[in-house]
Each structure stands twice: as C-alpha cells, then as structure tokens.
C-alpha angles and dihedrals in degrees: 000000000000089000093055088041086057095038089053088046087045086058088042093059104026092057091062093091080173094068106029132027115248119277120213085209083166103074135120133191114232098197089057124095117237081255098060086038090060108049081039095063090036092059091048092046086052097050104032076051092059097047097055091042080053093052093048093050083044093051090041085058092047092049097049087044093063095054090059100051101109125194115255114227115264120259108222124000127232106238107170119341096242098067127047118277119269122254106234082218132054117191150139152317089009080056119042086224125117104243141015117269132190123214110253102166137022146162137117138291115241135201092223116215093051096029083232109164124227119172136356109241131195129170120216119199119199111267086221092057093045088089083056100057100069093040090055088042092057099042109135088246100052084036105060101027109042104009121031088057100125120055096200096063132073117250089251089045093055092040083063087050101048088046088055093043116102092230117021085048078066094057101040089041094052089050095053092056095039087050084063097248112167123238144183125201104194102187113191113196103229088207127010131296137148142250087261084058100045089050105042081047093053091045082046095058098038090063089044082071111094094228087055093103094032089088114035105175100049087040085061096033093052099038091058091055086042085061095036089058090054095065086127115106145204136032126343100209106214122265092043123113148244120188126204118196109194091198128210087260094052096252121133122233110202121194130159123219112216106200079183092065095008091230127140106216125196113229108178154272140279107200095186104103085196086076101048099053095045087056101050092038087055083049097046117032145010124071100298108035109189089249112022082196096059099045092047091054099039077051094058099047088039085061097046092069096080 
C-alpha cells in the first residue's frame, strides 16, 4: 500500500519537469555482480523512497500552509474614483480626533433628480464602541418591540431589516447615539465648492430630519453654534475633507483637511448635542438617508455583528 501511494506521488512530482530534471530511475550495470545489483538497486529503492516520502510531507506543508493563509483588511476603500480612496482607520495623531475609528459605511451623496454627485461620505465608528453596538441592539426593550418582529428570521437577520426600515431605523439609530457611540462623518466634495456650501448643506440636511421642529429652542440655539463654528471663508477644492466627530456627550467637533497645504484646521463645536443626533441619524436611518450607499453598507457590517 505505502509503496504504490509513494509510487503514484514519484510520478506526481517527477513528471514536473518544470520543477525537477528527468530521472532515468530503469538502468543496470553490467560489470557488477548480482550481488552488487542488488544492493545497487536496493540503495536507490530506499532513497528514491525517502525522497519521495520527503516531497509528499512537503506537499502536504505547503498545502496546510496555504489554508491558513488569511486576507489582511484592506487598508483604504475606493469610494468613488474621483476622490482619493478612504482609509478604513482614522487615528491620531495623523487625525486631531479622540479615538480611533474604523469605516463602517460609505457611498456618495446625490442630487436626485439629475443623479448629479456631490461629495463622497463615510462614516467612521470608534473601535472601542463597536462592542457596544450589538449589546444596545439586543436589549429586551429594542428586541421585542422593533426587531424581533419577525419569527422566521434570524436576530441578525431582523436587525438588517429594522435598520432599513423608515421608522424603526429612527429608533435603533437614536439609541445608538443616545448610548454614547462615537461616530465620524468624513464628507469628500466630488467637485469644488466652498465653506458657505458645506455649511448651508449641513444646516439643509439637519431640518430634513422630522424631529427637527420638535424641539424649537436647542434647534436655534445649535444651529447658531453650527454657523459660529463655519467662520472660516472662500473655495473647498474637491477631494478635500471635512470631518465631523459626533462625540460620547452629543457635541459635534468640525476640522477641514487641505491636500493643497496638507494642513488639518480646526474649525469649531457645536455643543448642542440636539444638532449632532439629528444629523447621523439623517445620515444613517428613515426613507431618504442623505447617502442610500452608505446606509446600506453601515447596515451590512452593523448585521454581521451577531
């Protein structure tokens, strides 16, 4: 048995020429005695023997090797060809934020009717809150009453469903900010624009929100802060970036990234936590989210947490 196995794996190897030179293994001596044949052909059976037995455990390494071999996570992400690719970390002190955070979600804003894109958008959740995410999506509460709604699916199956859903995306999304999970919104213009822009569009999208007018005084009072913190004037070439910290108290860092001068500027706070949460969860859940690509994608990895 063991002699034919190693046979079969002699022909295996021998025949890759490309890999070994020929070997005439069929050859006698004439001058020799049978004796000396004999013990000539019995060396050779014996070491030809072990170095096949040698290939195949090597074949056998490299094999199991192999398996083992895992991919390592990408480094950036391609979100649209005309901006630079996303890094799937942000950290410092390359990034004035205060964690690291790691991009669950990205895709690009559209002006609908015309399909007309404007910015790039990812959005970034702090490696150290990503353990809470599954725990505040499988409370008792969340569980029974918006998720585990459905008794043929399987709980991450109806957590992919809630977050898509108009209204229950509202709920889990709002937990998640409440809950003090940190986020970063890193919004890339696809052509240029300018500070006036950025802010007019962020203002834009935080009244979009259906609690917008729930809560009259802290929407004025934010939004002022909002427009205090863009003091800053003149064009915003594309491919630059504004980043957006949703911080664990609700309050809202701001910086711009010039590639021009590569310098990260600081551009100002909006304490009002009001402001913050009505934005992500624009970003992140209801019928129309600000970018359909990014919420689908921050839904995916969301569900494959459970």
């Amino acid at each position: 048995m063991i002699g034919k196995q190693l046979q079969r794996l002699g022909n295996k190897f021998f025949n890759r020429s490309v890999f070994f030179s020929p070997i005439k293994r069929n050859f006698t001596v004439r001058t020799l005695s049978q004796s000396a044949r004999h013990t000539r052909h019995r060396t050779f059976a014996l070491t030809t023997s072990g170095v096949l037995l040698s290939l195949g455990i090597y074949e056998w390494k490299v094999l199991e090797n192999d398996s083992n071999v895992k991919d390592e996570p990408a480094s950036s992400i391609n979100v649209d060809k005309s901006v630079s690719p996303f890094p799937a970390i942000l950290a410092p002190p390359e990034y004035p934020l205060t964690a690291n955070y790691a991009l669950l979600g990205y895709g690009t804003r559209s002006v609908t009717f015309i399909n007309f894109k404007v910015y790039a958008l990812g959005i970034y959740v702090a490696q150290d809150d990503l353990k809470l995410i599954p725990k505040i999506l499988s409370t008792n509460f969340l569980s029974t009453a918006f998720i585990d709604t459905d008794n043929t699916r399987s709980h991450a199956e109806n957590v992919e469903a809630a977050l898509k859903d108009d209204q229950k995306s509202r709920v889990l999304v709002s937990n998640l900010i409440d809950a003090g999970v940190r986020m970063v919104a890193k919004i890339t213009p696809i052509r240029n624009t300018d500070f006036n822009h950025l802010k007019e569009g962020l203002i834009k999208s935080i009244l979009k929100h259906p609690d917008a007018k729930k809560d009259q005084e802290k929407l004025s009072r934010g939004l002022q802060e909002l427009k205090d913190a863009f003091i800053r004037k003149g064009s915003v070439p594309k491919n630059d970036d504004l980043l957006l910290e949703l911080q664990a108290n609700g309050s809202l860092q701001m910086y711009y990234w010039s590639r021009k001068s590569k310098k990260m500027i600081e551009l100002g706070r909006v304490d009002e936590p009001f402001i913050g949460k009505l934005l992500f969860s624009e970003y992140l859940s209801g019928p129309k989210p600000l970018s359909k690509g990014t919420r689908d994608t921050f839904v995916s990895k969301i569900s494959k947490m459970f």
